[in-house]
N, C-alpha and C positions, 0 to 999 in steps of 0.2 A: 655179056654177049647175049645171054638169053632175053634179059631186057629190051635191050636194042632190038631181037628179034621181034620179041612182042612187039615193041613200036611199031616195025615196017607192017607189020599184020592190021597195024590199026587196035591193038590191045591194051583199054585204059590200063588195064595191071599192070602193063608192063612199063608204062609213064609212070606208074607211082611207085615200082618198085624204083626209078631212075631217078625218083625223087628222094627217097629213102637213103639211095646211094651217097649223095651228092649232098644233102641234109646232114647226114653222119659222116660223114666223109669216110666210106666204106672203103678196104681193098688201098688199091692205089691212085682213089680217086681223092684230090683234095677236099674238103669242106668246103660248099659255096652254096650258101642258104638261098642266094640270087636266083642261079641255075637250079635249086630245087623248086623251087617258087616257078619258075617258066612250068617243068614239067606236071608240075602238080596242075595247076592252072589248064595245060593241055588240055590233062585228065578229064578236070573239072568240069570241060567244053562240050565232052563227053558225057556228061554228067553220070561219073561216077563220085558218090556219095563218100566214100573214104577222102579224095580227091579233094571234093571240095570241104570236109570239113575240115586237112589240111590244110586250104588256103586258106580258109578261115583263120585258122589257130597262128599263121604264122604273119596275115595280120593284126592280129589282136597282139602278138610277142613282140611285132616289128622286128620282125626278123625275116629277111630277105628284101622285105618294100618298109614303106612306111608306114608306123601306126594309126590302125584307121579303125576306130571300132566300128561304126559305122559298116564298111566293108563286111569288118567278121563279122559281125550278127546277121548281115543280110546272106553270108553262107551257111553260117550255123543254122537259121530258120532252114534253110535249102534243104542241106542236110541230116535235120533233124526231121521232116516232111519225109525222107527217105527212110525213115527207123533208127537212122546212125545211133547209137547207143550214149557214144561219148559229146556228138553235136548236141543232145539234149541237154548232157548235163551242163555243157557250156552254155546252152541256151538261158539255161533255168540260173545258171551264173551271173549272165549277161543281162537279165532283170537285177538280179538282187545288188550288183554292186552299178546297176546303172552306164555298163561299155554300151555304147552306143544308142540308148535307148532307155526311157525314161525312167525310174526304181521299180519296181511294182513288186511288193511280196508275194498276194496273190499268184501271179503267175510266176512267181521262180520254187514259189513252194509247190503249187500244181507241179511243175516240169520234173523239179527234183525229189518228191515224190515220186513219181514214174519213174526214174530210176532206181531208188531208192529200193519200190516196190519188187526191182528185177534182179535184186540182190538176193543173199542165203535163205530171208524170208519165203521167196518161192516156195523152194526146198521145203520147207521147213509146213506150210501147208496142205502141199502134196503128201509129207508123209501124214499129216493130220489126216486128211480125207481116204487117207487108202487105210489107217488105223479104224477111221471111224467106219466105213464099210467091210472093212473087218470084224465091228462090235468092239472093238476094242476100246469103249467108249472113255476112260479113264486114261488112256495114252494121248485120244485123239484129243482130250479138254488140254491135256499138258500140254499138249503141242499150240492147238490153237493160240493158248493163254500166251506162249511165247511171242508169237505173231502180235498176240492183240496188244501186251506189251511193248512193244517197238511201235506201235500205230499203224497197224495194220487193219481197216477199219471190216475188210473181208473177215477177218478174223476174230474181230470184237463182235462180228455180230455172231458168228459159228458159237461164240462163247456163253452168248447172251441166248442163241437156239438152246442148245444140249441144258443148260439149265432152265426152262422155262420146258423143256418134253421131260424134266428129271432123268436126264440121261446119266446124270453123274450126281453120285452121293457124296458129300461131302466126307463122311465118314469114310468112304475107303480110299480117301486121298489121302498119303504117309503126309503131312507135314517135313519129316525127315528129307522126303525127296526134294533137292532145291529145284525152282523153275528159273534158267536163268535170263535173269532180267525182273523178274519178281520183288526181288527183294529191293529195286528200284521203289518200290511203290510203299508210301508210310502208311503207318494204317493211324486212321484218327476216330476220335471219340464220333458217332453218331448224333447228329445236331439232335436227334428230338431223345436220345438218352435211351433208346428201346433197341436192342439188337435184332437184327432183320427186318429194318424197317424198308415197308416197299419204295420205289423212287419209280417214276414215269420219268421217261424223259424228259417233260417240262418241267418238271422237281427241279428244286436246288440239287448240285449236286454233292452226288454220294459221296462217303466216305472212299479213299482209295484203301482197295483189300490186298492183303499178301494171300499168298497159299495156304497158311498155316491159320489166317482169319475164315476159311468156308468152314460153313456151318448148314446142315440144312435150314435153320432158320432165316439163314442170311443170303437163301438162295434168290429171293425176290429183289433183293439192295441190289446185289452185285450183278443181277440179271439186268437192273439199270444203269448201274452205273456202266456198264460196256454197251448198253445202247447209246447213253448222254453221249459218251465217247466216239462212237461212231458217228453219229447225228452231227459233233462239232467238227468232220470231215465231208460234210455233205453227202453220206448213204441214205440213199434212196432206201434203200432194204430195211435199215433201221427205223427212217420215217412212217414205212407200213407196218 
């Protein structure tokens, strides 16, 4: 009932909560993806972004009309131009397996990267940055190096900062401590056979280092190789 009230008010929410209903077949209303589709749609007219990234979604499912990728993509752009959270990552989908619209890696990795980027990662930089204006400089590198791990290229270059001002010695980093996601990274022989050898980012690149490989000699290598790293995501930051 509250729904229907929202309706007479003129309140997209309350079309999408009527769409929810009728979607799921809530209470004592039967399932009819059809009647969900009208209300979402309403919504949508309204242009609210929830709205249309459901009608989106439900023709891309073909479920309520007919599969139309075409259709969805043209609402997932809508509602992704809105912030919709989840319209991007369908968007950046809608490249990669090519629903409606030509392949493009490029732009499904862009997309889904941004989302990607608004996952724990966040978290996980912000306490970086509030460590490291703490001084806590041996907390904030832990954390970064997590970030820079995952490809976080904000964070490859933070990693590739604090090493290059010697903010962090290598010697009072425990190896004991795991970083996790670190031990993703194999460590291999140094092409030129010299430990810490420096790398510009137009060097071949570096050897990939674990935790337990920083050395202060090896603070120049590894100060490149999470620039190379950034640089092969297009940061500006690392380019200067």
């Amino acid at each position: 009932e509250s729904f229907e009230r929202a309706r007479e008010l003129g309140d997209s929410g309350g079309l999408v909560g009527l769409g929810y209903v009728h979607y799921y077949g809530l209470g004592d209303v039967p399932q009819n993806y059809t009647k969900a589709l009208e209300y979402y749609q309403e919504a949508a007219d309204k242009n609210d972004a929830q709205a249309i990234y459901n009608v989106g979604e439900m023709y891309r499912s073909g479920l309520g009309a007919e599969l139309n990728y075409s259709t969805s993509l043209l609402h997932f752009r809508i509602a992704a131009a809105h912030g919709h959270f989840k319209a991007i990552q369908m968007l950046g989908l809608s490249y990669w397996y090519g629903w409606g619209t030509n392949h493009s890696c490029p732009e499904a990795v862009y997309l889904l990267k941004l989302v990607a980027e608004k996952g724990p990662w966040g978290k996980v930089l912000r306490d970086g940055y509030s460590a490291f204006k703490a001084r806590d400089y041996t907390k904030a590198f832990k954390l970064y190096l997590r970030g820079a791990v995952a490809g976080y290229e904000v964070a490859q270059c933070n990693v590739a900062f604090m090493l290059q001002k010697g903010l962090v010695d290598a010697k009072t980093l425990n190896p004991k401590h795991s970083v996790p996601g670190a031990e993703d990274l194999d460590p291999k022989p140094s092409p030129s056979g010299a430990e810490g050898a420096h790398h510009k980012p137009s060097d071949s690149k570096p050897s990939d280092p674990k935790l337990s490989d920083l050395k202060p000699s090896a603070s120049e290598g590894l100060r490149g190789y999470w620039l190379h790293r950034a640089l092969e995501q297009g940061s500006g930051e690392a380019a200067v």
